[in-house]
C-alpha positions as semicolon CSV with decimal commas, in nm:
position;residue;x (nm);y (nm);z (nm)
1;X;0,700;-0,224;-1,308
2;X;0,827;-0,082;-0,973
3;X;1,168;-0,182;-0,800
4;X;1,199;-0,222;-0,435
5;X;1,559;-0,284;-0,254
6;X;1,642;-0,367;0,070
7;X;1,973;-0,261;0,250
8;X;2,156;-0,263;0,614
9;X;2,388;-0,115;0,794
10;X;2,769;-0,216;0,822
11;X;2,686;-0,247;1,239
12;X;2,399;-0,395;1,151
13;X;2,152;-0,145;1,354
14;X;1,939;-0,017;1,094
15;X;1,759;-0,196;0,821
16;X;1,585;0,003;0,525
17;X;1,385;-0,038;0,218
18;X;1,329;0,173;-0,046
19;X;1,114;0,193;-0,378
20;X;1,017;0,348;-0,687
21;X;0,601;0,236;-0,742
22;X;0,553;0,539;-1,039
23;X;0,438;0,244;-1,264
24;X;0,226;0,098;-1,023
25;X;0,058;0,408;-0,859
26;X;0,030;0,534;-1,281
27;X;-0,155;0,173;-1,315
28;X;-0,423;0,224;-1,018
29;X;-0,487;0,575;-1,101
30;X;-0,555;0,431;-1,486
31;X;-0,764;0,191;-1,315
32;X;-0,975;0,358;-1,062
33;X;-0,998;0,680;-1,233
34;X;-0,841;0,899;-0,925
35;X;-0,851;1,242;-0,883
36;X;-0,546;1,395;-0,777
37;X;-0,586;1,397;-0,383
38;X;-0,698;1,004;-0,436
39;X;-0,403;0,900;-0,625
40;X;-0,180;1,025;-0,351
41;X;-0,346;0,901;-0,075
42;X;-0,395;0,528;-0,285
43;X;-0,052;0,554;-0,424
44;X;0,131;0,593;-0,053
45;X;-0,065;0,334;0,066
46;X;0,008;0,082;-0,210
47;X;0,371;0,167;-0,122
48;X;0,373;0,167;0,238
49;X;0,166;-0,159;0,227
50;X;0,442;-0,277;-0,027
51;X;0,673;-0,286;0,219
52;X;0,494;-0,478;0,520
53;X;0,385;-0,739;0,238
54;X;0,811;-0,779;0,167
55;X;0,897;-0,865;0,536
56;X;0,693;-1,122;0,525
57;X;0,922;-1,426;0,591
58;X;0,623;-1,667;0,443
59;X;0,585;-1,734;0,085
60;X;0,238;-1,749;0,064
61;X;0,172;-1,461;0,312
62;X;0,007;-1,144;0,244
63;X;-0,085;-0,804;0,415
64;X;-0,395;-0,600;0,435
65;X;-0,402;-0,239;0,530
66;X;-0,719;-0,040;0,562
67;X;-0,684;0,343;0,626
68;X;-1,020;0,515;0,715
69;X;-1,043;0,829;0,916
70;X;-1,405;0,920;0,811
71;X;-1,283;1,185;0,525
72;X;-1,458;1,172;0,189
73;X;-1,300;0,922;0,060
74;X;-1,385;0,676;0,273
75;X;-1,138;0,343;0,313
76;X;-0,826;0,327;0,127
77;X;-0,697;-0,047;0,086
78;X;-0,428;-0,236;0,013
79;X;-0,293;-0,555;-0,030
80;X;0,085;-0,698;-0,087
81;X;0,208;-1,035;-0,113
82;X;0,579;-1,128;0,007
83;X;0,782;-1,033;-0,316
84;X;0,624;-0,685;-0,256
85;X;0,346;-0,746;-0,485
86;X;0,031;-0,514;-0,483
87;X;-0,318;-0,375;-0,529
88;X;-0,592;-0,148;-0,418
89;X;-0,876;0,070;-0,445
90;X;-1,077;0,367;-0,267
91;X;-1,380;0,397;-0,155
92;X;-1,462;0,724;-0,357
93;X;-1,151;0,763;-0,582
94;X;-1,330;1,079;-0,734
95;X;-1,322;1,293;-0,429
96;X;-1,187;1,654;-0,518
97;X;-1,028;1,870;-0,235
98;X;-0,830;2,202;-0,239
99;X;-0,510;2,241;-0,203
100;X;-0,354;2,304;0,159
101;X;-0,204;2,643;0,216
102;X;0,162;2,492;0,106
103;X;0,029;2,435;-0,191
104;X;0,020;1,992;-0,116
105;X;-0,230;1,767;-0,153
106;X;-0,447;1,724;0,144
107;X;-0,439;1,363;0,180
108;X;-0,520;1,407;0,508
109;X;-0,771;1,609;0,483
110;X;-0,917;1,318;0,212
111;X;-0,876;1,056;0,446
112;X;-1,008;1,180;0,778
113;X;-0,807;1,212;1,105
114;X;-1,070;1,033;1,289
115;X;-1,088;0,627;1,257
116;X;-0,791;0,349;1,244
117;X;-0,527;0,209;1,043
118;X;-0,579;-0,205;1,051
119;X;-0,323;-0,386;0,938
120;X;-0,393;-0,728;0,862
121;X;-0,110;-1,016;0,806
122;X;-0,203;-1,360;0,642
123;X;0,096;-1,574;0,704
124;X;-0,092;-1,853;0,480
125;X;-0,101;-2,094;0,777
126;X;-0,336;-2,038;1,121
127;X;-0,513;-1,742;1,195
128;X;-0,418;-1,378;1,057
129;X;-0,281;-1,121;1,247
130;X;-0,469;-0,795;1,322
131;X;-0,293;-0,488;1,460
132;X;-0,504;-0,190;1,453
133;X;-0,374;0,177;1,574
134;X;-0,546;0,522;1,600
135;X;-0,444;0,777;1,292
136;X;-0,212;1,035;1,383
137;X;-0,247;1,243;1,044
138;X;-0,452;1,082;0,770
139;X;-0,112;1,111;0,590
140;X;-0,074;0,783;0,570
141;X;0,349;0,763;0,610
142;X;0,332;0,873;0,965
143;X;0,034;0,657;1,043
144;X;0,235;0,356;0,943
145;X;0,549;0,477;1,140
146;X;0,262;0,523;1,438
147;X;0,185;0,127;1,398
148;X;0,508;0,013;1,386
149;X;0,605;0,180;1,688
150;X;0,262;0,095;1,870
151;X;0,132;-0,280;1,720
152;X;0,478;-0,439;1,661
153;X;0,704;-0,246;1,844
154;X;0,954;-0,129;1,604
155;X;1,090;0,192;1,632
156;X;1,098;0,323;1,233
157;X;1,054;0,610;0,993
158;X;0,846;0,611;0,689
159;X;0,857;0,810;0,436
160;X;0,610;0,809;0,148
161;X;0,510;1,060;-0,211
162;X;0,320;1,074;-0,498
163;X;0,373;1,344;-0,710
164;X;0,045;1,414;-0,969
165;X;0,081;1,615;-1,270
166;X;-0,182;1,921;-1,315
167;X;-0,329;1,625;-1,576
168;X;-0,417;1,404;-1,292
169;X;-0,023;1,156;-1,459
170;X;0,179;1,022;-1,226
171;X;0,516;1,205;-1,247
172;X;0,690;0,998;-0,994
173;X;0,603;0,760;-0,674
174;X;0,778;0,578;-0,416
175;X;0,914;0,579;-0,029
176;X;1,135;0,408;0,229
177;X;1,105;0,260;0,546
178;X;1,370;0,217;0,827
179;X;1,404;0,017;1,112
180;X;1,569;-0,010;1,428
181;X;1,704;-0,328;1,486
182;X;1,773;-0,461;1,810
183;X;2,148;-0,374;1,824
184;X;2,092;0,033;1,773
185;X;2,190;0,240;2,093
186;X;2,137;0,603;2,140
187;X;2,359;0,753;1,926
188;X;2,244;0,521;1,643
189;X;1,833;0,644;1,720
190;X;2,060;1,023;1,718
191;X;2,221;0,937;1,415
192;X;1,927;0,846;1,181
193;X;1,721;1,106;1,364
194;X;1,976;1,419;1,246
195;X;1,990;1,217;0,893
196;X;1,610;1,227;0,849
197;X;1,596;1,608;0,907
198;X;1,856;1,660;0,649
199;X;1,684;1,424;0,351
200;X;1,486;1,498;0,073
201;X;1,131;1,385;0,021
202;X;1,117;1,063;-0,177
203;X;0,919;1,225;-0,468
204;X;1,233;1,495;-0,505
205;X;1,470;1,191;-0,487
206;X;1,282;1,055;-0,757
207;X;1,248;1,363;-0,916
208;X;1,618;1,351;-0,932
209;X;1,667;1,028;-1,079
210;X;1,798;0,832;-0,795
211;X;1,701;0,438;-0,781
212;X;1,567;0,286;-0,447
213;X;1,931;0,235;-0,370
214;X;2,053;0,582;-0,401
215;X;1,760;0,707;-0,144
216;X;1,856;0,416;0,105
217;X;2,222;0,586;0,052
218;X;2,098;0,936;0,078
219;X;1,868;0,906;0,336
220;X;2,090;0,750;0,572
221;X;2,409;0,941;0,444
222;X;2,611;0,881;0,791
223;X;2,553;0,509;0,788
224;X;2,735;0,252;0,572
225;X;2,428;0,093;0,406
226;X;2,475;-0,266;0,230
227;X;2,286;-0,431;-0,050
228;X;2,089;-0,737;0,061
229;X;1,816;-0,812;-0,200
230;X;1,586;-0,597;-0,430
231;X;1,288;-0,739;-0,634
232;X;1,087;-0,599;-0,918
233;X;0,688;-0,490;-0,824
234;X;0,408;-0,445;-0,987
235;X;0,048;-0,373;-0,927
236;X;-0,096;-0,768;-0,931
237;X;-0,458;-0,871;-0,877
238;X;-0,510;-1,207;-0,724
239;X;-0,894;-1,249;-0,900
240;X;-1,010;-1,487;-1,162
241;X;-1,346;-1,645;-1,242
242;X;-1,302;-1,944;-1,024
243;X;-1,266;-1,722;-0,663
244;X;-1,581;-1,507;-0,795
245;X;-1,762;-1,842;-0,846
246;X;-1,648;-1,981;-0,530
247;X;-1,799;-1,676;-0,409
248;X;-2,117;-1,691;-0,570
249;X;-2,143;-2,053;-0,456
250;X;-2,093;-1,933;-0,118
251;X;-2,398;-1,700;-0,126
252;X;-2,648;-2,050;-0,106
253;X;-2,881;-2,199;-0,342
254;X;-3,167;-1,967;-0,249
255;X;-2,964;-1,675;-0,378
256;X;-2,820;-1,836;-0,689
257;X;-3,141;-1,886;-0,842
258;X;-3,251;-1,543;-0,783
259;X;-2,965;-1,446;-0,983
260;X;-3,026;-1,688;-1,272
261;X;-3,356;-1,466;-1,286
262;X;-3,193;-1,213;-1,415
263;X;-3,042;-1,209;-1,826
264;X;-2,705;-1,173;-1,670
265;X;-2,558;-1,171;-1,333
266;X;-2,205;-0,947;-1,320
267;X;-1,949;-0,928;-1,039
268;X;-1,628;-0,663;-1,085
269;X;-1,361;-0,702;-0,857
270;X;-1,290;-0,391;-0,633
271;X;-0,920;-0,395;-0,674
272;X;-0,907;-0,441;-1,061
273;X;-1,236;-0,350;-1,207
274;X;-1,224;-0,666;-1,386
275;X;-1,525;-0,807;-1,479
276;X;-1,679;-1,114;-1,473
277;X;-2,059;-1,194;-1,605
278;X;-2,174;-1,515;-1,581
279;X;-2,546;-1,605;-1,810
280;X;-2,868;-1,748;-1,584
281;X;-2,730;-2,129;-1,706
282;X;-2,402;-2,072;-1,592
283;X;-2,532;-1,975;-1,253
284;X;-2,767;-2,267;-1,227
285;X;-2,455;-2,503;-1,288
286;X;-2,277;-2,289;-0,979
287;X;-2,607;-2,465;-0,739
288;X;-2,451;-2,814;-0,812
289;X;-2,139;-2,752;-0,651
């Protein structure tokens, strides 16, 4: 279980979240298998995605983010609902790369500098929204930042970490985002810009043993931050074996009873590994629908 909390200031110029996602990020990696650089790169984007998915005014609504900049690990997804719920996968989540000369993980370098984020919003009604910007690092927390700024117009600041253990555990995860809101002037963009240089990273927060509302407080240390809501996360698939037969049933008769051909027909959900096998009679049924 994660936590995610969401605070603004007394003036009411600055809105930020913050969050702790070690259990979830720990959950994906257990899933997916992740080498190190993987789990970073899957683990900021569950938490940046986190985020979008908990501004989301709708119930029902939900947000997609794809990161691919043509590195080796190819796409890294997410998906959150509203309360902040999430899940997601990568392409090749076994992709080893050295470290950079700092010594970090180069997530970059693992997701390519050359492609798009796409950020995708359900709001359960009507057509989604796409927004779709250029990557600026690969890094994943300024690339989000970069689509704020550029798809919704939002001036912000993301921050984002996962920090791995040498055996490939999750020692701690989590982030923040802030946002501008419409009443912030100059010296309030000053302000959080001179407070940003002076933070910590979120994993060293973490490290630290400070909750989501202890970063929102540190980060912003020259601003008078108020609770307004927080909300426990986890990492929460949305499959079961009625979508993946709605799904077969969608691929057409013709198809089905190729599949019932076979001694048994097995589908595995990309964001879970969850899987479902259905026998050549239960397929047949699936052509009656």
């Amino acid at each position: 279980m994660g936590k995610i909390v969401r605070t603004i200031s007394t003036d009411g110029a600055v809105m930020m979240m913050a969050s702790d996602t070690t259990d979830i990020v720990a959950e994906a990696a257990g899933i997916h298998g992740t080498s190190k650089v993987c789990t970073a790169a899957l683990g900021r984007l569950l938490t940046g995605t986190s985020f979008l998915g908990y501004r989301l005014k709708e119930d029902n609504g939900s947000v997609t983010v794809r990161i691919n900049g043509k590195g080796p690990c190819g796409s890294v997804i997410a998906v959150s609902d509203s309360r902040g719920y999430v899940r997601g996968y990568v392409t090749d989540p076994k992709v080893e790369l050295p470290l950079k000369a700092n010594g970090k993980l180069d997530v970059g370098g693992a997701v390519g500098r050359n492609g798009f984020l796409t950020v995708m919003k359900d709001f359960g009604v009507g057509d989604p929204y796409t927004g779709q910007t250029a990557i600026v690092s690969g890094e994943i927390a300024e690339d989000i930042t970069a689509y704020m700024a550029e798809s919704e117009q939002i001036p912000s600041a993301c921050g984002l970490g996962v920090l791995v253990n040498t055996d490939k555990s999750v020692a701690c995860a989590g982030g923040y985002l802030i946002q501008l809101l419409p009443s912030a002037d100059e010296s309030t963009i000053t302000a959080v810009e001179e407070c940003l240089k002076k933070s910590k990273t979120p994993t060293a927060m973490l490290a630290e043993g400070m909750t989501p509302y202890d970063m929102c407080r540190s980060v912003l240390s020259s601003f008078d931050m108020e609770f307004l809501d927080e909300n426990d996360i986890y990492f929460r698939c949305s499959c079961s074996r009625d979508k993946v037969e709605k799904a077969l049933i969608s691929a057409g008769e013709e198809n089905l009873r190729d599949m019932a051909k076979d001694p048994e027909t097995s589908v595995t959900c990309q964001f879970c590994c969850k899987k479902y096998s259905f026998t050549p009679d239960e397929i047949l049924k699936l052509i009656e629908y």
